[in-house]
MIMI-69698 format. One record per residue (C-alpha): residue in one letter; residue number from 1; x, y, z. Coordinates in steps of 0.02 Angstrom, whole numbers, plus 50000, padded with zeros to 5 digits. Layout:
REM residues N
R res   n     u     v     w
R   a NUM     X     Y     Z
...
REM end
This chain:
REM residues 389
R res   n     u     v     w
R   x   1 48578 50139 50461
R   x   2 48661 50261 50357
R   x   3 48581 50423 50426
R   x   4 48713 50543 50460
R   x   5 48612 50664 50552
R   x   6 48715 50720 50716
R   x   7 48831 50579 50690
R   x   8 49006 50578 50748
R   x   9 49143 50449 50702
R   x  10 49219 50355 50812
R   x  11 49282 50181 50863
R   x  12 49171 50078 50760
R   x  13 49209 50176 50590
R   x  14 49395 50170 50632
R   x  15 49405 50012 50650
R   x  16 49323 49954 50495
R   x  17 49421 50083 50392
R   x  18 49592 50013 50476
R   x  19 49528 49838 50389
R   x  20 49487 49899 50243
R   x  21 49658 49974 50239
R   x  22 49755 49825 50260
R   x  23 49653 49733 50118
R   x  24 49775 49774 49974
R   x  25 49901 49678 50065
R   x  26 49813 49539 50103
R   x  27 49788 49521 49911
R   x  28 49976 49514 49907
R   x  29 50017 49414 50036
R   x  30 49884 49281 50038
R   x  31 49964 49198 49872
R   x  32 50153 49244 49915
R   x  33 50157 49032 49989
R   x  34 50047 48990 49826
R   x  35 50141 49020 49676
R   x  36 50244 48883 49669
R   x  37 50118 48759 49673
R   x  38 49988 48874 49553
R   x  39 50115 48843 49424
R   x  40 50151 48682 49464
R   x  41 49964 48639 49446
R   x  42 49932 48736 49283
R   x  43 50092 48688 49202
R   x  44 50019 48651 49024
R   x  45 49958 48835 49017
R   x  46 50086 48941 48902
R   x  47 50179 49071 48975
R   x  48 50125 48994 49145
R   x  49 50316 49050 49232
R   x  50 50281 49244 49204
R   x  51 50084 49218 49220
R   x  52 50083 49138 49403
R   x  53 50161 49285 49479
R   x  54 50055 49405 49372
R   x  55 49907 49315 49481
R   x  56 49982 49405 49638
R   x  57 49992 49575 49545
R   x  58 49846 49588 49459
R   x  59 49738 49656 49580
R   x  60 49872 49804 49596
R   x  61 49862 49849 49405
R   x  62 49661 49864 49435
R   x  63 49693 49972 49572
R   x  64 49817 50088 49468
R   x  65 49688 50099 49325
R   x  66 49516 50104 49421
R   x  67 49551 50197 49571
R   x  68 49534 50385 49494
R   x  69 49376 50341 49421
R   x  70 49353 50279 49601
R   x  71 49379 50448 49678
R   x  72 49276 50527 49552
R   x  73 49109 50428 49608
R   x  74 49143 50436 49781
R   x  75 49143 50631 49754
R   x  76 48978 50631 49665
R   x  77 48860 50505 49735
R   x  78 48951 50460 49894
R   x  79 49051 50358 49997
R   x  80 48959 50210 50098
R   x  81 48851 50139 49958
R   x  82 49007 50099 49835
R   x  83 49093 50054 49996
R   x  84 48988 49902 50031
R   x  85 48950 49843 49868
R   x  86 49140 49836 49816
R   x  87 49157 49751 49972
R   x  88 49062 49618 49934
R   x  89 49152 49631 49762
R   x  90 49314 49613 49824
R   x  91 49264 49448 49944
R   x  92 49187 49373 49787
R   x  93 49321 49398 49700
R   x  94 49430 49341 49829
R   x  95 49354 49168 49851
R   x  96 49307 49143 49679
R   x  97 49446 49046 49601
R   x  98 49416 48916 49744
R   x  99 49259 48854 49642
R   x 100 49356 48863 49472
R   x 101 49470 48738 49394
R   x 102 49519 48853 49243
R   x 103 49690 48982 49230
R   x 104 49566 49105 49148
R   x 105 49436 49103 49260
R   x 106 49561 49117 49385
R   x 107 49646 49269 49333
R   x 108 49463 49332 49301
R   x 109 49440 49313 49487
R   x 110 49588 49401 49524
R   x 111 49534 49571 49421
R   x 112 49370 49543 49491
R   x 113 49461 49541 49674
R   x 114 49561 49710 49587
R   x 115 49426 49830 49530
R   x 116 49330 49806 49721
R   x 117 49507 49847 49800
R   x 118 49526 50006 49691
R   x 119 49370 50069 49756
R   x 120 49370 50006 49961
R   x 121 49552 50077 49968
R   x 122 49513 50234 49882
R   x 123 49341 50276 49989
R   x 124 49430 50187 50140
R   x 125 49567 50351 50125
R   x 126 49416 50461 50090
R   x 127 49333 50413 50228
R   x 128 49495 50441 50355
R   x 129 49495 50613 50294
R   x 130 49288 50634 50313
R   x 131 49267 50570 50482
R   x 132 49446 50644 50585
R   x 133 49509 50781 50604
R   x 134 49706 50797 50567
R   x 135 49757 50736 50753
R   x 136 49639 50584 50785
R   x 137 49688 50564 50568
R   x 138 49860 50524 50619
R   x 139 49821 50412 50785
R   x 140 49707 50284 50634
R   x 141 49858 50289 50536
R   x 142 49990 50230 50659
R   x 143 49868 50108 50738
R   x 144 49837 50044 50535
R   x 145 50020 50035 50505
R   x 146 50046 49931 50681
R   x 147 49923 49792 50664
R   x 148 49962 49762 50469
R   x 149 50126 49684 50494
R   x 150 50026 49588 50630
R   x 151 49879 49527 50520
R   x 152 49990 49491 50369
R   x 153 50091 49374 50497
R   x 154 49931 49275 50520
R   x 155 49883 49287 50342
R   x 156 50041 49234 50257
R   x 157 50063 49079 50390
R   x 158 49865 49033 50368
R   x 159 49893 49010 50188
R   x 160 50038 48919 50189
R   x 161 49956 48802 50297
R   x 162 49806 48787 50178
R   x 163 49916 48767 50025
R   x 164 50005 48584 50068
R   x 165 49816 48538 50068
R   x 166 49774 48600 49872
R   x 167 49832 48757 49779
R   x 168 49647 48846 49795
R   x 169 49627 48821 49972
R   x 170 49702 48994 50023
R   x 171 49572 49068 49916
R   x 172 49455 49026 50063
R   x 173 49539 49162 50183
R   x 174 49464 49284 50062
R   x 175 49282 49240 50145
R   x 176 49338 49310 50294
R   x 177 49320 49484 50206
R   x 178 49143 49464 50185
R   x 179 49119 49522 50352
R   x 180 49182 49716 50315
R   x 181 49017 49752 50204
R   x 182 48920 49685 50357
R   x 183 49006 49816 50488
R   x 184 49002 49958 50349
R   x 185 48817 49910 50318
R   x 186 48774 49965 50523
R   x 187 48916 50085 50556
R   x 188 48988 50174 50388
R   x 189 48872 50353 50389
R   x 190 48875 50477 50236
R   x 191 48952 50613 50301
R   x 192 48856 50785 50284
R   x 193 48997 50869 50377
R   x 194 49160 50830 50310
R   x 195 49338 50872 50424
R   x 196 49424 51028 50324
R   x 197 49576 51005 50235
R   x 198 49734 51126 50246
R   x 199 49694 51151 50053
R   x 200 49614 51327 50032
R   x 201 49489 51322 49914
R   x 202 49492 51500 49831
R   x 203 49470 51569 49662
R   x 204 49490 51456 49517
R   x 205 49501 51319 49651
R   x 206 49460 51193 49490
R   x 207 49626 51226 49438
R   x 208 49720 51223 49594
R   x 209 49648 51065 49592
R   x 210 49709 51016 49467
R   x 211 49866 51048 49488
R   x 212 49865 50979 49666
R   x 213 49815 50818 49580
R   x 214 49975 50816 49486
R   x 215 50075 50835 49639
R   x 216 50002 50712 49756
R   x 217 50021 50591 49596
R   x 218 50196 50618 49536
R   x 219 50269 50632 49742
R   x 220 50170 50489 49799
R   x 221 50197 50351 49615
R   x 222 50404 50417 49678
R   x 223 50396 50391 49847
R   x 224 50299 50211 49784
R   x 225 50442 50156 49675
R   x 226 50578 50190 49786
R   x 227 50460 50101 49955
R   x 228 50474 49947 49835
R   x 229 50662 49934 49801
R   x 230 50700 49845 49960
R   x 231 50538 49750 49984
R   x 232 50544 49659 49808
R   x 233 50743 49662 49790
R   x 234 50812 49632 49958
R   x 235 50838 49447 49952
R   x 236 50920 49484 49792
R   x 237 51055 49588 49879
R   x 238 51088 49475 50017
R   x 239 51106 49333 49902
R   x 240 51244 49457 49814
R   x 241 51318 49494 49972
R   x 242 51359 49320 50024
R   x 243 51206 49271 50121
R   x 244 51080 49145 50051
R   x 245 51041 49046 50179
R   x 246 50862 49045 50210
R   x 247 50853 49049 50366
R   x 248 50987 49190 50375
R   x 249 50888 49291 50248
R   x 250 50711 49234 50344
R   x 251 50773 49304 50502
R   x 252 50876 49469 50427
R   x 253 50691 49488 50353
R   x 254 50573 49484 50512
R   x 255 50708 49579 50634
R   x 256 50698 49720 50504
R   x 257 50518 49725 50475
R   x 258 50491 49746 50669
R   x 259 50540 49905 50630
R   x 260 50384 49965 50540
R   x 261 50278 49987 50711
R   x 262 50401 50115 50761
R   x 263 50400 50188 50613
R   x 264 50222 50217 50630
R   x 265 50239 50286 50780
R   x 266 50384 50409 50744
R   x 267 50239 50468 50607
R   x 268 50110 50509 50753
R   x 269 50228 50613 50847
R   x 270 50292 50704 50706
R   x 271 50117 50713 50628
R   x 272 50101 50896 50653
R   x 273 50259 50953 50579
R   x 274 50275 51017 50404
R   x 275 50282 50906 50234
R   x 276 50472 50949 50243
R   x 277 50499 50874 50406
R   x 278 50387 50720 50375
R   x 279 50474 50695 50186
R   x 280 50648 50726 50259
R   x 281 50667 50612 50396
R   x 282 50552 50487 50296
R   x 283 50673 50479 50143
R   x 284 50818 50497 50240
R   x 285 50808 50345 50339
R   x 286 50746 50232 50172
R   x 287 50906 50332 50078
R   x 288 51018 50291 50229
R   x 289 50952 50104 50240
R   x 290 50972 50073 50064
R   x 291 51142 50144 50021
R   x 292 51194 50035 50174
R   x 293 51121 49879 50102
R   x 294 51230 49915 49948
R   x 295 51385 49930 50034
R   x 296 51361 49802 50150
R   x 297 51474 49667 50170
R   x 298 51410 49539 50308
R   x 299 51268 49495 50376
R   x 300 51280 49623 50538
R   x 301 51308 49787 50414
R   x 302 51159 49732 50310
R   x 303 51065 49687 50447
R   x 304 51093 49852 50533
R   x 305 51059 49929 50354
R   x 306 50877 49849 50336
R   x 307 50824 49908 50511
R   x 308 50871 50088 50464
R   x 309 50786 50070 50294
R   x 310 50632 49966 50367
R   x 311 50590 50124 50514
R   x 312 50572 50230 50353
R   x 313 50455 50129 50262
R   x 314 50341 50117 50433
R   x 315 50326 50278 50404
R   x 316 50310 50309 50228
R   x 317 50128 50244 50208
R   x 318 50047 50356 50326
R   x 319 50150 50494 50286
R   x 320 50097 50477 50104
R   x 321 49903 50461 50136
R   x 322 49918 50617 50272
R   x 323 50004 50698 50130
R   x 324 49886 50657 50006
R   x 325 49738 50709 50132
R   x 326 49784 50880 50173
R   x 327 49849 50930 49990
R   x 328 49676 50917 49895
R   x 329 49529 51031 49939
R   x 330 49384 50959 50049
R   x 331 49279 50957 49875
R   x 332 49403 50851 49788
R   x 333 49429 50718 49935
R   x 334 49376 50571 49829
R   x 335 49463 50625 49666
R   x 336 49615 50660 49765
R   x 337 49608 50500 49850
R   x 338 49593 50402 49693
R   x 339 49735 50469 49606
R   x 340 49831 50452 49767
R   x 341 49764 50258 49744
R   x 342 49841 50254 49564
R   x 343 50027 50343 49605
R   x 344 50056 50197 49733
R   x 345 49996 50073 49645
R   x 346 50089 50109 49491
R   x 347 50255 50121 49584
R   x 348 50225 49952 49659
R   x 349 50189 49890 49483
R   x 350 50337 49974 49363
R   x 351 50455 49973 49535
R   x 352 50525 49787 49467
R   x 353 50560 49861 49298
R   x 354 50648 50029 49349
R   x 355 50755 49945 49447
R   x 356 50801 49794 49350
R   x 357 50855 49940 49219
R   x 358 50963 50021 49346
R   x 359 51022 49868 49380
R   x 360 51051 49816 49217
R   x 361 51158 49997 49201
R   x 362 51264 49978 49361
R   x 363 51310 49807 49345
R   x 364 51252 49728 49489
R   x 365 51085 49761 49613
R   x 366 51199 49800 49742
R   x 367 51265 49950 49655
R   x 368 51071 49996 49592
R   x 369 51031 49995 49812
R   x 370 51165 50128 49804
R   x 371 51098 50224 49667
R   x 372 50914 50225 49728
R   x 373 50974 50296 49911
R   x 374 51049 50439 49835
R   x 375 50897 50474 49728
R   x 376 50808 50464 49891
R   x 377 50903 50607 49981
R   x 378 50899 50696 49842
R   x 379 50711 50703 49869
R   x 380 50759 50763 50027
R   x 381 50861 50911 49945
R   x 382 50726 50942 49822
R   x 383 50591 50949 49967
R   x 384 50660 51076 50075
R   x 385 50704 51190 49919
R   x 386 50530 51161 49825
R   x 387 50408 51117 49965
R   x 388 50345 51265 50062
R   x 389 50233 51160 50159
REM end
């Protein structure tokens, strides 16, 4: 099955790379409904009010330490094998702390669940860039970025549904995941001939490499941290604004978030333009959103705020894995890919600490939306002057 000879992607390999894609959030998401009663069940375990959330980030911290050495493999002995045996990693993982009773073996699952998602994202990303060329690229993106918010809908209500009935029940979605290793197993191909990347590969291309690697790093671990000020923080603002009533902030919440399909899409049509364009608008619209949450006053500004802010972060994913695509060199896709892997994921985990110090500077989180928009349109300054892309 995994003779490459004459092959050309297609349908099937798109759509199991769009699944593995939305796998990282589905080991957020799946727990979100959990932790309360996780720490209600291991409440004689120490430490067990900062530990039950750390089982929802864990897997991310694997993924921000494994996911070069990811890339590194995938660029030496290839893509499909490691793809389906850290497949079947990650299900394993996944449904693992079903069968336990123990915190520890629990948490073991977790980084179990981790190290698999550091390599299926990383050689998932690879892969997009192997198979398409930049056009049909940007059409797997969007269509990614659309059905995620539509998947996570019917992951996040699934597992609520299995939690009233015991705290490892949710665990069980996990098994559903077993299924990718199958469809990579008959249509995931090596490729021998790989789509070109707008990286010239000249003289001492190791250390333009190099340096490449640095940039896609630094640009994307940014772009991470301030993606994650409004998803992690937002209910803290509205509660400082005036609005705390659940239902309020529940349906503030899922207007705004409808937003990230057309954000997606705005991505497509602008997905040949230049970095400059694609960073601009991107960070403008997440600057825009968030400076309005900060000033907001009532429910319509912020609400008005989060949709502006929300368009931006539909497009900030594939605009940051296009990015990170096109800036390495064909011959150092997977490397490229991992770091990639590791910027994001270290935003998403230091982005609670960065801005509870702004916060903790300004006065109030209010203030620290305010300070984060700017920083985001000064990226947009700093793009047009530094990136000649």
């Amino acid at each position: 099955m995994s003779n490459a000879q004459n092959r050309t992607a297609g349908i099937p390999q798109g759509i199991i790379i769009a699944l593995v894609s939305i796998l990282p959030m589905m080991a957020v998401i799946t727990l979100m409904p959990v932790v309360p009663t996780l720490r209600n069940h291991f409440k004689d375990v120490p430490y067990i009010e900062t530990l039950a959330p750390f089982v929802i980030s864990a897997p991310g911290l694997c993924v921000a330490l494994f996911s070069p050495y990811a890339g590194f493999l995938a660029d030496k002995i290839g893509r499909r094998k490691l793809l389906i045996i850290f497949s079947i990693l990650y299900g394993i993982g996944g449904v693992l702390p079903f069968f336990v009773e123990s915190f520890s073996a629990l948490i073991a699952g977790r980084l179990i669940l981790g190290i698999g998602e550091a390599f299926i994202l990383t050689i998932a990303n690879i892969l997009l860039g192997d198979y398409f060329e930049q056009s049909r690229r940007n059409t797997w993106l969007m269509i990614q970025s659309i059905i995620g918010p539509v998947f996570g809908f019917f992951v996040i209500n699934s597992s609520g549904q299995l939690a009233t009935v015991g705290w490892q029940y949710p665990f069980l979605l996990y098994a559903i995941t077993l299924l990718i290793p199958i469809g990579a197993f008959f249509f995931i191909y090596e490729p021998t001939e790989k789509a070109s990347s707008l990286a010239n590969v000249q003289n001492g291309s190791l250390q333009f490499s190099k340096k490449s690697l640095v940039k896609v790093f630094f640009t994307t671990f940014i772009a991470s941290v301030l993606y994650y000020v409004y998803t992690l923080h937002f209910s803290l603002a509205l509660d400082k604004i005036g609005i705390n009533d659940p239902k309020e902030v529940g349906k503030i919440t899922a207007v705004a978030s409808l937003m990230l399909p057309l954000g997606a899409v705005m991505f497509k049509l602008l997905g040949t333009k230049s970095n400059r364009i694609q960073f601009g608008i991107m960070f403008t619209l997440i600057g825009i959103g968030l400076i309005g949450v900060g000033i907001s006053t009532d429910l319509t500004s912020a609400m008005i705020s989060a949709i502006i802010q929300q368009t931006g972060c539909g497009m900030a994913i594939p605009v940051l894995i296009a990015y990170g695509l096109r800036s390495v060199p064909v011959e150092y896709r997977g490397r490229g890919m991992g770091v990639w892997s590791s910027g994001f994921f270290l935003g998403l985990s230091t982005s609670p600490f960065i801005v509870g110090s702004v916060r903790s500077l300004s006065g109030d989180i209010l203030k620290a939306f305010v300070i984060f928009g700017v920083v985001c349109l000064v990226m947009v300054v700093l793009n047009f002057i530094f990136d000649k892309e």
